[in-house]
GULUM-111616 format. One line per 5 residues: number of its first residue (from 1); their letters; for each residue x, y, z negated of N, C-alpha, C. Coordinates in Angstrom, 1 decimal. Example, Ala and Ser with C-alpha at 12.3 -4.5 7.8 and 13.67 -1.06 7.14 Angstrom:
1	AS	13.2 -5.7 -7.8 12.3 -4.5 -7.8 13.2 -3.3 -7.8 | 12.8 -2.2 -7.1 13.7 -1.1 -7.1 12.9 0.0 -7.9 $
END
This chain:
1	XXXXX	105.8 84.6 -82.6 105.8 86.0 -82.9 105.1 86.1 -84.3 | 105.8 86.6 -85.0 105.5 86.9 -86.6 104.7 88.1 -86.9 | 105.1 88.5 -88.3 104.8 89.6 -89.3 106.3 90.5 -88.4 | 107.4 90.1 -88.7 109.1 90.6 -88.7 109.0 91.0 -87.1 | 108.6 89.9 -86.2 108.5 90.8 -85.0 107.5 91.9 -84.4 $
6	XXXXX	106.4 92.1 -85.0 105.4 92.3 -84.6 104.5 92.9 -86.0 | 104.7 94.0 -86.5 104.6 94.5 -88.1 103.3 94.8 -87.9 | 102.9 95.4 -88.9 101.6 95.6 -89.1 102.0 97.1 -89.5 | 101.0 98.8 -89.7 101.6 99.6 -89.6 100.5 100.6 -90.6 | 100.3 101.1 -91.6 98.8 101.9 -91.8 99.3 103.7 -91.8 $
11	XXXXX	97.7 103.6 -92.3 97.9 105.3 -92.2 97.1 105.9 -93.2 | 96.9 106.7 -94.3 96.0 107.1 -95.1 95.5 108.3 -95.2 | 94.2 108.5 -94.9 93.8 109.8 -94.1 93.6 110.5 -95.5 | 93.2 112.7 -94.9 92.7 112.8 -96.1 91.3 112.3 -96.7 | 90.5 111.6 -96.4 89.3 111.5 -96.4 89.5 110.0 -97.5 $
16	XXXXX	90.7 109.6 -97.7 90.6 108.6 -97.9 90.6 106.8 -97.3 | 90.6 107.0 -96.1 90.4 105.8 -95.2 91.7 105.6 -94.8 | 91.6 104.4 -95.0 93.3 103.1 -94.5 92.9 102.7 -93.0 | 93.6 103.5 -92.3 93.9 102.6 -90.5 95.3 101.9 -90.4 | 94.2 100.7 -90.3 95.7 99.5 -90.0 95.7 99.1 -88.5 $
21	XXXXX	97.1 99.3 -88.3 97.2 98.8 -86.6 98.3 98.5 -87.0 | 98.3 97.6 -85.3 99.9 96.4 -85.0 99.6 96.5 -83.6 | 101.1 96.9 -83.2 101.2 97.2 -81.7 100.9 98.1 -81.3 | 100.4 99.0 -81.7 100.6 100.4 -81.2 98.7 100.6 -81.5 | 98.0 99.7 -81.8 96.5 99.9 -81.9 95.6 99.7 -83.4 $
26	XXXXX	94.7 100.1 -83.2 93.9 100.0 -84.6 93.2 98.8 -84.9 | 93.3 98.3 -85.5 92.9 96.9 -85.7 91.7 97.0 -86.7 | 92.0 97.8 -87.9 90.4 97.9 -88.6 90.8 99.3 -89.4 | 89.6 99.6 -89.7 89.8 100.8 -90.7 88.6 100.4 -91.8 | 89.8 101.2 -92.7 88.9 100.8 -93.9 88.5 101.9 -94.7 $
31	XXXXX	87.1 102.0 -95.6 87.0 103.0 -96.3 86.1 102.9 -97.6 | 86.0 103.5 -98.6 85.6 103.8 -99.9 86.1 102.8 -100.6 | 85.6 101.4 -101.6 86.3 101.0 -102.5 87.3 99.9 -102.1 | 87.2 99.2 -100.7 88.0 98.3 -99.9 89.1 99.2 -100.0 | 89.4 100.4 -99.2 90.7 101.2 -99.1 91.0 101.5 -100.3 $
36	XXXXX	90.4 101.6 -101.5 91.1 101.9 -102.9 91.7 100.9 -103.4 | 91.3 99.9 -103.0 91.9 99.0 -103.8 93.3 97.9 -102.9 | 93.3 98.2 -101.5 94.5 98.1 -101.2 95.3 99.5 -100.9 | 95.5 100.5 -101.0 96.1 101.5 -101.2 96.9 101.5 -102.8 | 96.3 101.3 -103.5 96.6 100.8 -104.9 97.7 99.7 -105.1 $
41	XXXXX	97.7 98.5 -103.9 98.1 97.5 -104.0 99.7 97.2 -103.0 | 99.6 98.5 -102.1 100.7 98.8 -101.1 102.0 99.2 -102.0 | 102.9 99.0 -101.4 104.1 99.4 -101.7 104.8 98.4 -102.9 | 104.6 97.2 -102.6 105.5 96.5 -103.6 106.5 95.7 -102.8 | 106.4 96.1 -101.5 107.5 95.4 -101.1 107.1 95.7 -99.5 $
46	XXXXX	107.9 95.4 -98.7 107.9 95.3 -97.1 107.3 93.9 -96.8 | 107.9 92.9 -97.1 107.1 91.6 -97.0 106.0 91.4 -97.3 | 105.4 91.5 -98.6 104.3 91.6 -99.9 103.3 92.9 -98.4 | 103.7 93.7 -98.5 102.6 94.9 -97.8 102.2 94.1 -96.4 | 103.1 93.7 -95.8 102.4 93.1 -94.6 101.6 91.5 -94.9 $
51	XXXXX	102.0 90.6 -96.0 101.4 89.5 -95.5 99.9 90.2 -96.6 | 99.3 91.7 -96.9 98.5 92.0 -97.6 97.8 92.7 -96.7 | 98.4 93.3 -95.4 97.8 94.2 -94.6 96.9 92.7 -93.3 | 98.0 91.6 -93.5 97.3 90.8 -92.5 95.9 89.9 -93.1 | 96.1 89.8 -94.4 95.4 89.6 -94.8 93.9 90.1 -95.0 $
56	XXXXX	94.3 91.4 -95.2 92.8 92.5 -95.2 92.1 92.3 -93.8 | 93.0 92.5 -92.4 92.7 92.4 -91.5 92.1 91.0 -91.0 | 92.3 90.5 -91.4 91.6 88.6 -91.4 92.6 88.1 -90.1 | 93.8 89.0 -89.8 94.8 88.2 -88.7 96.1 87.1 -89.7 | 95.4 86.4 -90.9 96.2 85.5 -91.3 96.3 84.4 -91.2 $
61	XXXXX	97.6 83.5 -90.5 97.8 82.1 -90.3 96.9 81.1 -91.3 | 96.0 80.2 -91.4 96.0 79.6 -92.3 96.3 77.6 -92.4 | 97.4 78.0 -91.5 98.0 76.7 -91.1 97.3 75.3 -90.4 | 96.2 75.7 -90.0 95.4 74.9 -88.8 95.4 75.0 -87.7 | 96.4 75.8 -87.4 96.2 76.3 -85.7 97.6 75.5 -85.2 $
66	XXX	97.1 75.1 -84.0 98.1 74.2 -83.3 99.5 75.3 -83.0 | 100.8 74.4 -82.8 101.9 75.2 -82.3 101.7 75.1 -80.8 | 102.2 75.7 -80.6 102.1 75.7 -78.7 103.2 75.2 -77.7 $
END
């Protein structure tokens, strides 16, 4: 189960704060210069936004984890 099956999803409040969830839940929220500076960094692509949203959220592969 990937990024492609299983997306990552945000939301940008007025207040300024980035709520990132996957799966229908909130996984982190972010606010003041963290949220500016990936709100800034969103939208360059559908691929690019998610492996940047998994990243913020610290749910990224970093190729040590056993296959199953």
């Amino acid at each position: 189960m990937g990024l492609a099956d299983d997306p990552f999803s945000y939301q940008v409040t007025k207040s300024g704060e980035v709520r990132i969830s996957r799966g229908g839940r909130v996984v982190v929220t972010l606010r003041g210069a963290q949220a500016d500076r990936v709100v800034a960094r969103l939208g360059a692509g559908d691929e690019a936004d998610q492996q940047l949203l998994a990243r913020v959220t610290g749910n990224y592969r970093r190729g040590t984890e056993r296959r199953r």
